[in-house]
NUROLUM-678003 format. One record per residue (C-alpha): residue in three letters; x, y, z. Coordinates in pm, 1 decimal. Layout:
N
<marvex:ALA; xx:X; yy:Y; zz:Z> $
...
***
This chain:
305
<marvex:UNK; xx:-5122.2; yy:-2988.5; zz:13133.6> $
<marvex:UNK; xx:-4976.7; yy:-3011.6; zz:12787.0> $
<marvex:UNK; xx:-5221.3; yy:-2793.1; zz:12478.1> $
<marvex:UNK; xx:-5169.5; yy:-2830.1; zz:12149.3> $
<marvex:UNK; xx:-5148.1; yy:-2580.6; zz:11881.1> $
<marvex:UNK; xx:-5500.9; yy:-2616.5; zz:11724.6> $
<marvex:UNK; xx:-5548.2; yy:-2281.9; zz:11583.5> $
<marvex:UNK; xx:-5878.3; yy:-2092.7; zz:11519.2> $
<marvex:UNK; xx:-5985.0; yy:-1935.4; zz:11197.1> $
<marvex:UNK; xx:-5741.4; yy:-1682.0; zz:11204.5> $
<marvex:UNK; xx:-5508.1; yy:-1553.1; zz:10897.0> $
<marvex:UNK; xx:-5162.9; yy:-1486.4; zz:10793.3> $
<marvex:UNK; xx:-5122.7; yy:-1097.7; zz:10686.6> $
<marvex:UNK; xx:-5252.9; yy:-1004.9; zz:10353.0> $
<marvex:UNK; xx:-5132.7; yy:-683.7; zz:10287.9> $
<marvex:UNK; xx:-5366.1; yy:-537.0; zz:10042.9> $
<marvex:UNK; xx:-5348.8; yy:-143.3; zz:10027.9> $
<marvex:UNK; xx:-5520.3; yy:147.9; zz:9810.2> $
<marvex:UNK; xx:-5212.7; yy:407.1; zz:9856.4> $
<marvex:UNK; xx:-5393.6; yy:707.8; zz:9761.3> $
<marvex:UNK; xx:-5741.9; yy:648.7; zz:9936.6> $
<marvex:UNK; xx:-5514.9; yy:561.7; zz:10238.1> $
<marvex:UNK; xx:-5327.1; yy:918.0; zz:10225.0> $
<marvex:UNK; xx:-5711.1; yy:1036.6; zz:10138.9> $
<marvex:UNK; xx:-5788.6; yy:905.2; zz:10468.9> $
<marvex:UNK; xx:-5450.1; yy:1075.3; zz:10660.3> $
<marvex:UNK; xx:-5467.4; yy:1359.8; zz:10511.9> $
<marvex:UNK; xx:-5812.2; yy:1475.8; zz:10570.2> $
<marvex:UNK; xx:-5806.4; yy:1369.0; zz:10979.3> $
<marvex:UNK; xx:-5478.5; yy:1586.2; zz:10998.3> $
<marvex:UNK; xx:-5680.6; yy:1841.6; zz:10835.7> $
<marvex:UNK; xx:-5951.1; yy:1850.9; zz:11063.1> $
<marvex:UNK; xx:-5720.6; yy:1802.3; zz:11365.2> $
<marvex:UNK; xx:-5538.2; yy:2137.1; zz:11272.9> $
<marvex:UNK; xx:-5892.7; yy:2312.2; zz:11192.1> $
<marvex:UNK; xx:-5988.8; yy:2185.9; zz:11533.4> $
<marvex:UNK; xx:-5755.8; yy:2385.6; zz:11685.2> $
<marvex:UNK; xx:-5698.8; yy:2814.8; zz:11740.3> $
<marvex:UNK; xx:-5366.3; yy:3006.8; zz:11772.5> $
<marvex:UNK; xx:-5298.1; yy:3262.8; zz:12019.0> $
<marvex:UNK; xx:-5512.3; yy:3512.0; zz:11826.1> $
<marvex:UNK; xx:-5783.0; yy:3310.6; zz:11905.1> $
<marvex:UNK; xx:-5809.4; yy:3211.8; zz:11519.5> $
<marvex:UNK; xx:-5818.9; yy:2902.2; zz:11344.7> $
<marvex:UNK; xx:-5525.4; yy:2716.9; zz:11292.3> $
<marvex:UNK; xx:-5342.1; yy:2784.9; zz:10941.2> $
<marvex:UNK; xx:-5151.1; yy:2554.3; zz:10742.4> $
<marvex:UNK; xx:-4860.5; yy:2840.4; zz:10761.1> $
<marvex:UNK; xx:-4902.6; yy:2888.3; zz:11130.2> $
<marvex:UNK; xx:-4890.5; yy:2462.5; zz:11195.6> $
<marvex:UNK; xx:-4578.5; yy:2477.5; zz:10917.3> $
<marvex:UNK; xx:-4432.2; yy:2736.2; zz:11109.6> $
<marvex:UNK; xx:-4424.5; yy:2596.3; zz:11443.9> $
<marvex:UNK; xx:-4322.9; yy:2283.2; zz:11348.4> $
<marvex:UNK; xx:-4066.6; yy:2429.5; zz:11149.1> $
<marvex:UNK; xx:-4138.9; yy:2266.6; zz:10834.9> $
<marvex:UNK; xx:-4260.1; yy:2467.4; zz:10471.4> $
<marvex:UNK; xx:-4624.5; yy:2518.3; zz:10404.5> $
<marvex:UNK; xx:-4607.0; yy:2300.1; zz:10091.0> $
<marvex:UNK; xx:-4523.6; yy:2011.0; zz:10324.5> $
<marvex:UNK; xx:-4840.4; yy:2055.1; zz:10536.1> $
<marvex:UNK; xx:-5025.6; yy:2121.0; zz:10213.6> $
<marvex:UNK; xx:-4946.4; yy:1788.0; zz:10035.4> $
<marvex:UNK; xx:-4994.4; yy:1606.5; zz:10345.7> $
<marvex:UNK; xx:-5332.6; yy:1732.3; zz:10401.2> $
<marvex:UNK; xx:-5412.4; yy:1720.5; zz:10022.0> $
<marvex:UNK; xx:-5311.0; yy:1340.5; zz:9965.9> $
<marvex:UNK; xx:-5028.7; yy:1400.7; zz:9744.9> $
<marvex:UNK; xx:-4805.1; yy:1300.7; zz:9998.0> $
<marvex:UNK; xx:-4866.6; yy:929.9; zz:9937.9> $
<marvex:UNK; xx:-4663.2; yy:813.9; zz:10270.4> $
<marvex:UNK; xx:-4531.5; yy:1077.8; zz:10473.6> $
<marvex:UNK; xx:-4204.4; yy:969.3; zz:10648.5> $
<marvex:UNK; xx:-4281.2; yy:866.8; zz:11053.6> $
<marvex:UNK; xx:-4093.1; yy:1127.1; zz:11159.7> $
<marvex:UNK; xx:-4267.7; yy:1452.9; zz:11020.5> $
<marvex:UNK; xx:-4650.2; yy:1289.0; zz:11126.9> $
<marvex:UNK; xx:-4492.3; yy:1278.4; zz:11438.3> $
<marvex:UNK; xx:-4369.8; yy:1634.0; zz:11473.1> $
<marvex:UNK; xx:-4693.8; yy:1756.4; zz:11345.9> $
<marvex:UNK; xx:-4851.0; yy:1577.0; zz:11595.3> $
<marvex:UNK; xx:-4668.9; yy:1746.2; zz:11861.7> $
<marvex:UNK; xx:-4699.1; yy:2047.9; zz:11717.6> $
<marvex:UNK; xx:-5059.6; yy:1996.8; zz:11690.5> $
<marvex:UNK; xx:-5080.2; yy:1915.7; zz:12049.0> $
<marvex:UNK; xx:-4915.7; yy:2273.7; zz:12152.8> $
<marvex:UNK; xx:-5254.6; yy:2366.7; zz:12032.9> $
<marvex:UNK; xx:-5483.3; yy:2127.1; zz:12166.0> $
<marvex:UNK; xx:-5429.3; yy:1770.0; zz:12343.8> $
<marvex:UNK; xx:-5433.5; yy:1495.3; zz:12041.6> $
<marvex:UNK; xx:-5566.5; yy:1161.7; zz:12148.6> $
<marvex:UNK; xx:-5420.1; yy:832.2; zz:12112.7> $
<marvex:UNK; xx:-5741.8; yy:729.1; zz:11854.8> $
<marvex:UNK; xx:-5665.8; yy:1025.4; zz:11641.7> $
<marvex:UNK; xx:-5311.5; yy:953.5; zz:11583.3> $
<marvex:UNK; xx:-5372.5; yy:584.8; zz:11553.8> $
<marvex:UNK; xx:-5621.0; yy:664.0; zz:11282.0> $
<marvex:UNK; xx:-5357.9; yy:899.2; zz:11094.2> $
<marvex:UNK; xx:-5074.1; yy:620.1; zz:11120.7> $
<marvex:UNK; xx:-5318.9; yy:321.6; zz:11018.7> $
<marvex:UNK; xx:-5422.3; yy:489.6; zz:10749.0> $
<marvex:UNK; xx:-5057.2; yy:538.9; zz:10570.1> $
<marvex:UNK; xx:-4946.4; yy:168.5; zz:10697.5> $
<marvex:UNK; xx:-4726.8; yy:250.9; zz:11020.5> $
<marvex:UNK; xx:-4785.6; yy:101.3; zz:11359.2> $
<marvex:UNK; xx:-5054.3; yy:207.4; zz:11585.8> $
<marvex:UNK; xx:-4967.3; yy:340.5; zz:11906.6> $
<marvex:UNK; xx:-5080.2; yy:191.1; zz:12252.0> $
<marvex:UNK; xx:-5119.1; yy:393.7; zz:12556.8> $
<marvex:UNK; xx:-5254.0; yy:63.7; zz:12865.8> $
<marvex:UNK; xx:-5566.9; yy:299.2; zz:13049.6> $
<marvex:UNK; xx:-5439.6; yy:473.1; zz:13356.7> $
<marvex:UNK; xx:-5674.9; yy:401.5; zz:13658.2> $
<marvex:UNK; xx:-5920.3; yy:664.3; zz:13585.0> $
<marvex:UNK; xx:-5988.6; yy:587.8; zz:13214.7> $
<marvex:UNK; xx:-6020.1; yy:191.9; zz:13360.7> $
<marvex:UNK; xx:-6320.2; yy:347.2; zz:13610.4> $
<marvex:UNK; xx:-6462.7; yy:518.5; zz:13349.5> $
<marvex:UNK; xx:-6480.4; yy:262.2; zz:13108.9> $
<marvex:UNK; xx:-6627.0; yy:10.8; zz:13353.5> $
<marvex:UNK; xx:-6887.8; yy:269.6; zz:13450.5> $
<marvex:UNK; xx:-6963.4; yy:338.0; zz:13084.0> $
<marvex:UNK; xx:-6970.3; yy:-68.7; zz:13034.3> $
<marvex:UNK; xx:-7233.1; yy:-104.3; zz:13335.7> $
<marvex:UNK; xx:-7433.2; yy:138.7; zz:13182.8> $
<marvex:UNK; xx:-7490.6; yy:-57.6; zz:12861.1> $
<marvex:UNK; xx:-7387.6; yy:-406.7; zz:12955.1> $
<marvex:UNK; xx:-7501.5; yy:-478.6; zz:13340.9> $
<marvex:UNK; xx:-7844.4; yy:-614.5; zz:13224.6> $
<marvex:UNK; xx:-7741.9; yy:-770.1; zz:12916.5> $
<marvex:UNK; xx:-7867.7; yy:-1195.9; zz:12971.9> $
<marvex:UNK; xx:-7547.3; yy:-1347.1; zz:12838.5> $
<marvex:UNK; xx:-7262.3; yy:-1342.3; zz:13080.9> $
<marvex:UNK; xx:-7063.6; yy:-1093.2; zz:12974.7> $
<marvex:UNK; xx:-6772.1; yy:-905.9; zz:13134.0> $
<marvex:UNK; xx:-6495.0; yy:-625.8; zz:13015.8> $
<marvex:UNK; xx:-6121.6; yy:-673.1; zz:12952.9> $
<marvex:UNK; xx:-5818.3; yy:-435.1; zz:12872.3> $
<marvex:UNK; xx:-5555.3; yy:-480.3; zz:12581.5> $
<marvex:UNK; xx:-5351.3; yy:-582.7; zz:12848.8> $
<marvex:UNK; xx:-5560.9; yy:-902.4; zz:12927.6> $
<marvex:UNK; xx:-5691.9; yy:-772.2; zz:13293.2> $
<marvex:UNK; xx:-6072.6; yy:-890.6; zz:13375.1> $
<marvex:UNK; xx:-6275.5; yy:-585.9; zz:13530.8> $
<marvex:UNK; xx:-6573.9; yy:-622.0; zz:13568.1> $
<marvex:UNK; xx:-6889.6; yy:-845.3; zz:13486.0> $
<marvex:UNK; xx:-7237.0; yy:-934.7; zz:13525.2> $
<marvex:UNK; xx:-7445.1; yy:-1091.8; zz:13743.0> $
<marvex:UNK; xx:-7441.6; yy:-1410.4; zz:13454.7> $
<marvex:UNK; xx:-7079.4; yy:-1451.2; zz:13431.0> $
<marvex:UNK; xx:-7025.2; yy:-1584.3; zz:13786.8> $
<marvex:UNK; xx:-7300.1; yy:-1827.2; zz:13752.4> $
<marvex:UNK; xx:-7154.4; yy:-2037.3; zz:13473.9> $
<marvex:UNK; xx:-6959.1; yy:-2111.0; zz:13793.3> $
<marvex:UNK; xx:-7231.5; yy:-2199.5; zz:13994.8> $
<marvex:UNK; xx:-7154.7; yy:-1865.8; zz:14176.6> $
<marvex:UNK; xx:-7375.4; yy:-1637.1; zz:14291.2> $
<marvex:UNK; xx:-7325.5; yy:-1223.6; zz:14150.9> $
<marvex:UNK; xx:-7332.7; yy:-1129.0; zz:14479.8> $
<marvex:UNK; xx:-7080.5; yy:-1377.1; zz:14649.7> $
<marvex:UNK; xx:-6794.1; yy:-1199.2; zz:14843.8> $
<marvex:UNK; xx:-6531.1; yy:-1452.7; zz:14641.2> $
<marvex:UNK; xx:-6615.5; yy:-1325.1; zz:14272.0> $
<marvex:UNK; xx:-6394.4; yy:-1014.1; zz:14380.7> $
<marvex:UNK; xx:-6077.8; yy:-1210.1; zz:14342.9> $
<marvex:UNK; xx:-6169.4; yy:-1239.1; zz:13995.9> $
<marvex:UNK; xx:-6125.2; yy:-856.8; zz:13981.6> $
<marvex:UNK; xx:-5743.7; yy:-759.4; zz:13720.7> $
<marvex:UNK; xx:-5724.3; yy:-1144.2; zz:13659.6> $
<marvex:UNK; xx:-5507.5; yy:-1197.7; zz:13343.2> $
<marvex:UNK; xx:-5739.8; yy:-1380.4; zz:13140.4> $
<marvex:UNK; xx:-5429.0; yy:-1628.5; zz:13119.6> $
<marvex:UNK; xx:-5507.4; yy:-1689.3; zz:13485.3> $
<marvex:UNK; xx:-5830.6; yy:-1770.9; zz:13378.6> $
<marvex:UNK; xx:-5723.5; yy:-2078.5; zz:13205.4> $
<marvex:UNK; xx:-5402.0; yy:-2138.8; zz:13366.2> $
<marvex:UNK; xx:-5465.5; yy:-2103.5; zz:13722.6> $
<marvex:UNK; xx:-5492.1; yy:-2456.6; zz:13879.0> $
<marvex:UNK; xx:-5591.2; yy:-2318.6; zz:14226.8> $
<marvex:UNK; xx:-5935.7; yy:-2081.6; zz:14007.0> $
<marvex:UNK; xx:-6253.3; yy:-2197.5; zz:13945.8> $
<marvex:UNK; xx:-6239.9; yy:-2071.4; zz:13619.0> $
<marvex:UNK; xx:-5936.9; yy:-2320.6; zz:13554.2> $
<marvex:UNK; xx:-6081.6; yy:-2576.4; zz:13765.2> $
<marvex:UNK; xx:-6408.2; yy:-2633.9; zz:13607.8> $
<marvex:UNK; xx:-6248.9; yy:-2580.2; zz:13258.2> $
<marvex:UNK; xx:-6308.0; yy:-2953.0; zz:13088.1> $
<marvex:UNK; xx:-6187.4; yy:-2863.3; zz:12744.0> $
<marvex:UNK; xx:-5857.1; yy:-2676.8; zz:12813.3> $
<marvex:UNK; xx:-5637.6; yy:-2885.5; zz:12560.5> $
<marvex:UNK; xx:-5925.2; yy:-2779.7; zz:12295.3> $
<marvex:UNK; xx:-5978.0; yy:-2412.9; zz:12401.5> $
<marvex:UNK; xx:-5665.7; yy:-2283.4; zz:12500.6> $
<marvex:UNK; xx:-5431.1; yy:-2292.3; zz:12167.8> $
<marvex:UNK; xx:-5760.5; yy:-2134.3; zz:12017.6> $
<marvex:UNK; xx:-5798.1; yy:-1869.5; zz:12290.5> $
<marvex:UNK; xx:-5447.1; yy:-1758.3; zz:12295.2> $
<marvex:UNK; xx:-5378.1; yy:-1763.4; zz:11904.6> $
<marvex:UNK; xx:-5685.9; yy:-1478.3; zz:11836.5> $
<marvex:UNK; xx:-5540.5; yy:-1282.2; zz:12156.9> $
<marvex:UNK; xx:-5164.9; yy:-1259.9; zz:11945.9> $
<marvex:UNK; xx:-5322.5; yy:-1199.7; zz:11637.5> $
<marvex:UNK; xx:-5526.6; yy:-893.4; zz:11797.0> $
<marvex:UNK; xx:-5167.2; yy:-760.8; zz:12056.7> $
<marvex:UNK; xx:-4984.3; yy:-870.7; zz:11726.1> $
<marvex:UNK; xx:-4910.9; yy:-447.2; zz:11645.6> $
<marvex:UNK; xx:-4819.2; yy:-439.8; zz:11968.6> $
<marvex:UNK; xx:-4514.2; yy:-663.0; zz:11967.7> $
<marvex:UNK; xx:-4233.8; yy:-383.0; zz:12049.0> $
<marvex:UNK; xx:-4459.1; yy:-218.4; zz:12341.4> $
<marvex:UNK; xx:-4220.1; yy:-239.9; zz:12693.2> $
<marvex:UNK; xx:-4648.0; yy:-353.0; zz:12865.1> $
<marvex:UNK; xx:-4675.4; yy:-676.5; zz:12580.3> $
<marvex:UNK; xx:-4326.3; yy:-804.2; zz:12655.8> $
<marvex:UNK; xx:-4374.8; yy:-774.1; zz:13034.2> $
<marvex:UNK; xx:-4712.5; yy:-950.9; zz:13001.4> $
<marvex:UNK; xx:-4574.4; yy:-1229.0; zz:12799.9> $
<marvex:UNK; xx:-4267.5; yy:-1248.6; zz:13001.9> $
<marvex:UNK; xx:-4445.0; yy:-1284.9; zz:13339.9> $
<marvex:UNK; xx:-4719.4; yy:-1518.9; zz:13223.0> $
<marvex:UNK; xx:-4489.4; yy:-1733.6; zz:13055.3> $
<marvex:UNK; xx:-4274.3; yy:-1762.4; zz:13411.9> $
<marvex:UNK; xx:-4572.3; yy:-1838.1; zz:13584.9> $
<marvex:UNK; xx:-4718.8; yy:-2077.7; zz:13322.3> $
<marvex:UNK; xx:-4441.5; yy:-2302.2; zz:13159.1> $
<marvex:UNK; xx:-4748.7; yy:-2478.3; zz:12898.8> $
<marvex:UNK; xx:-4857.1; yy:-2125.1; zz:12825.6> $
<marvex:UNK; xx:-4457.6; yy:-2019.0; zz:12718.6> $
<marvex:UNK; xx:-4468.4; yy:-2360.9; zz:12533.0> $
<marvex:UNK; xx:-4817.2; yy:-2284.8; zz:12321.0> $
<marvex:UNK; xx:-4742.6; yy:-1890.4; zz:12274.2> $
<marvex:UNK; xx:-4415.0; yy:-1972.3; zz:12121.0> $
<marvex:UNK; xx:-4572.2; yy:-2210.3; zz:11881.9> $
<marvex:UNK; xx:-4799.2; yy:-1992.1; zz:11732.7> $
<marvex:UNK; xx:-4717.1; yy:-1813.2; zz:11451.3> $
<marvex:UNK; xx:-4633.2; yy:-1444.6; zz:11490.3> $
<marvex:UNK; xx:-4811.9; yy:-1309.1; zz:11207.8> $
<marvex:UNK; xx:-5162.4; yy:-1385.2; zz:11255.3> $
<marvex:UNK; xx:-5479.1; yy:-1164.8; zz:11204.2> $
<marvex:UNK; xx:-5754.0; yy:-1139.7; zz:11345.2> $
<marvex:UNK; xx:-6102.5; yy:-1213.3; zz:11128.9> $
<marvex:UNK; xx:-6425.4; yy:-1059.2; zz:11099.5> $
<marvex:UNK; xx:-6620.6; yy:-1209.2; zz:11354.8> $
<marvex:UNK; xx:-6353.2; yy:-1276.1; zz:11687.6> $
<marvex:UNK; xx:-6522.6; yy:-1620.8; zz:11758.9> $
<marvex:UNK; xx:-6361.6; yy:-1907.0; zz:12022.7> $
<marvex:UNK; xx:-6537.1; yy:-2226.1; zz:12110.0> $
<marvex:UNK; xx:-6660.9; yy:-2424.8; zz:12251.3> $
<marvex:UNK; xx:-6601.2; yy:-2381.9; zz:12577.8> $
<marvex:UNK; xx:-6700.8; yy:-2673.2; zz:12828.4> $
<marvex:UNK; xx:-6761.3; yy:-2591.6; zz:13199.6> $
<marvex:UNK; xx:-6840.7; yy:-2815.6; zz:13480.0> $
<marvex:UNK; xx:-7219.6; yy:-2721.7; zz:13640.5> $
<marvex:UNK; xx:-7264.0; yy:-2884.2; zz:13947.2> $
<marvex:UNK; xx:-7180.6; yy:-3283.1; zz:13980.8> $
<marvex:UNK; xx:-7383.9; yy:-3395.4; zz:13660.2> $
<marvex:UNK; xx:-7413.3; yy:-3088.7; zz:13413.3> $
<marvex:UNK; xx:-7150.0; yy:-2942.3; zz:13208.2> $
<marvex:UNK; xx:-7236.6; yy:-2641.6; zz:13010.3> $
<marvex:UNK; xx:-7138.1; yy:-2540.7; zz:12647.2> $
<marvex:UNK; xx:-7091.3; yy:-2189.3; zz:12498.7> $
<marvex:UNK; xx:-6909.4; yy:-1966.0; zz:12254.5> $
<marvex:UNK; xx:-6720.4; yy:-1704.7; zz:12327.1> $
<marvex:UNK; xx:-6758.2; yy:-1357.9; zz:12165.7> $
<marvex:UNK; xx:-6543.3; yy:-1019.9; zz:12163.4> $
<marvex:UNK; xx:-6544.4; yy:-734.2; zz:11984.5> $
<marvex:UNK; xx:-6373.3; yy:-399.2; zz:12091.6> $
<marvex:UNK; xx:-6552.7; yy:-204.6; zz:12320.5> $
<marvex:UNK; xx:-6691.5; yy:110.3; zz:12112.2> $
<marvex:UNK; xx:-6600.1; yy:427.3; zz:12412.0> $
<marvex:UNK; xx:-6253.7; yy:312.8; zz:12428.4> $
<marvex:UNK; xx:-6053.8; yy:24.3; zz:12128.0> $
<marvex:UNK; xx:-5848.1; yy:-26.0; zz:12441.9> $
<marvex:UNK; xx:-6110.2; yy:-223.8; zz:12624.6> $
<marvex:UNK; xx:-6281.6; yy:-533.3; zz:12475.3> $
<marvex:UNK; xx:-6597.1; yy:-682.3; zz:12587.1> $
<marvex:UNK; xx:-6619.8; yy:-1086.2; zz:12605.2> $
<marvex:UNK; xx:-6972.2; yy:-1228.1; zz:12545.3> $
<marvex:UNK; xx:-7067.0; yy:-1634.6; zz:12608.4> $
<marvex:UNK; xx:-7357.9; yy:-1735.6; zz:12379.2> $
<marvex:UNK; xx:-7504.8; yy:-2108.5; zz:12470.1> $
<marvex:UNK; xx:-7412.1; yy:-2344.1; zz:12226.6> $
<marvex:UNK; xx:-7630.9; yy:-2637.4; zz:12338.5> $
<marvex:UNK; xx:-7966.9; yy:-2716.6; zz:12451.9> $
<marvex:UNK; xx:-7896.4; yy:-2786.7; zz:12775.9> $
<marvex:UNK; xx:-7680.9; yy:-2495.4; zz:12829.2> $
<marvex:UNK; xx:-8005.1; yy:-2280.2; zz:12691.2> $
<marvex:UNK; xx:-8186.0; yy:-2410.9; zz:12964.2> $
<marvex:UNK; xx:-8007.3; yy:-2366.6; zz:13249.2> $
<marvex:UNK; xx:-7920.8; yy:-1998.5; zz:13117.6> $
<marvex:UNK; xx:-8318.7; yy:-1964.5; zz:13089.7> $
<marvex:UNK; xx:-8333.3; yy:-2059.6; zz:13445.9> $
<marvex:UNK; xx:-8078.9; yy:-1777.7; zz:13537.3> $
<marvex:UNK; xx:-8282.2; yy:-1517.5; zz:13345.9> $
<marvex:UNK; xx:-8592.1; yy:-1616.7; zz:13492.7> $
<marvex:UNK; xx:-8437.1; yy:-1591.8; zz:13845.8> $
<marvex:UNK; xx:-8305.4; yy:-1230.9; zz:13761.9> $
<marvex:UNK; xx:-8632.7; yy:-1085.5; zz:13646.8> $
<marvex:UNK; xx:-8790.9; yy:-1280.5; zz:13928.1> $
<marvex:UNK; xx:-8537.8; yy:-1108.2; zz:14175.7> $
<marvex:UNK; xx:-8577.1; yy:-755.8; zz:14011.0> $
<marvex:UNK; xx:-8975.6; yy:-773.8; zz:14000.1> $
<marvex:UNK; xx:-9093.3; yy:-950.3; zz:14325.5> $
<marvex:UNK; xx:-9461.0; yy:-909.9; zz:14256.0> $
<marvex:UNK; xx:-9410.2; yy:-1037.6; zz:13877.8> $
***
């Protein structure tokens, strides 16, 4: 299987920055991180007490905090943020908001297994009974968990015993995976793929230099010689655009059916490390047979409807 670089609508880098509304931006979530936070006193944190312990002068804190620092070097943010944390834990969004905001490289931490569980409980919670088949994925391109309508673009049932091999798929498997159904009833692979694969580089494309993206990259591209071939041909400095759109994708339903949607993501709001994947039908058939599943489902949850 050979794809061709057919890329979606996604952009070269345009750099276009407000310096002083960005150090605006820095300045005032490092303020309120320190204010956050107490001393051993028991009182808030001071600008001369965070100075102090990170063994900097007050006036550096100050201008930071104040804007006038226009782009603090790398170094000092960090060493205020592990000064800060003597005080308090600082989370990964916090400092990826402070170094975003003055133009550096955001930091990426891949979920341990307990921040995985709870984002798939919090994703249940609001997405379980959503009708468009919908699942979660991490950064890191692992599939956790769905509903009952993703399977049954398949023609598989929510409940079936075999959907749990679908469970930390890469999506790449997804695609690439002769031996999957996902792969297997994938009619449009030469059409979807270079599209698929170009918005997922421009969205790791900060994370270039992390030890997780190389490994991922690496390993998929040893088990998938066309995916090596179609990464490396897309460009490295893509973007990602306002609305993260791929289509269409064509699946084979049944012997005489195929199905049409178009795939949405956006990043999942408890957690930027976690993106939820939506499929909206794209065709009046597909509408159909989708009505047919959410009939089934109500009919299943209400017996006496």
């Amino acid at each position: 299987m050979f794809f061709s670089a057919d890329l979606p609508r996604v952009h070269p880098i345009k750099r276009v920055r407000n310096p002083v509304e960005q150090a605006t931006i820095g300045g005032d979530k490092l303020r309120s991180l320190r204010r956050e936070r107490h001393d051993e006193r028991g009182k808030r944190l001071t600008i001369e007490s965070l100075a102090s312990a990170a063994g900097v002068d007050y006036r550096t804190i100050s201008d930071i905090e104040r804007g006038v620092a226009k782009r603090p070097p790398l170094e000092m943010l960090q060493r205020i943020f592990t000064t800060l944390a003597q005080f308090g834990a600082v989370s990964v969004e916090d400092k990826n908001l402070v170094l975003s905001a003055y133009g550096y490289h955001v930091l990426f931490v891949p979920p341990t297994e307990a921040e995985v569980e709870h984002a798939c409980h919090l994703w249940l919670a609001e997405y379980t009974h959503i009708h468009l088949p919908s699942y979660l994925v991490s950064y890191n391109q692992r599939l956790l968990i769905w509903n009952r309508y993703a399977p049954a673009m398949l023609g598989i049932a929510g409940t079936d015993p075999q959907t749990a091999r679908f469970k930390q798929l890469r999506i790449f498997d997804m695609v690439f995976n002769p031996e999957l159904p996902t792969a297997l009833k994938l009619l449009n692979p030469e059409e979807l793929a270079p599209k698929l694969l170009a918005l997922i580089k421009a969205e790791l494309r900060l994370f270039r230099s992390e030890a997780w993206y190389q490994e991922l990259i690496q390993t998929t591209s040893a088990d998938y010689p066309e995916f090596a071939v179609l990464w490396n041909s897309l460009p490295d400095d893509l973007e990602v655009g306002r609305m993260r759109t791929v289509g269409p994708i064509r699946i084979q339903y049944g012997e005489d059916m195929i199905l049409t949607f178009n795939i949405y993501s956006s990043d999942f709001v408890s957690d930027p490390r976690f993106r939820v994947v939506q499929y909206h039908p794209a065709d009046s058939s597909t509408i159909k047979i989708w009505n047919q599943w959410v009939e089934a489902a109500e009919s299943a949850a209400d017996p006496d409807a």
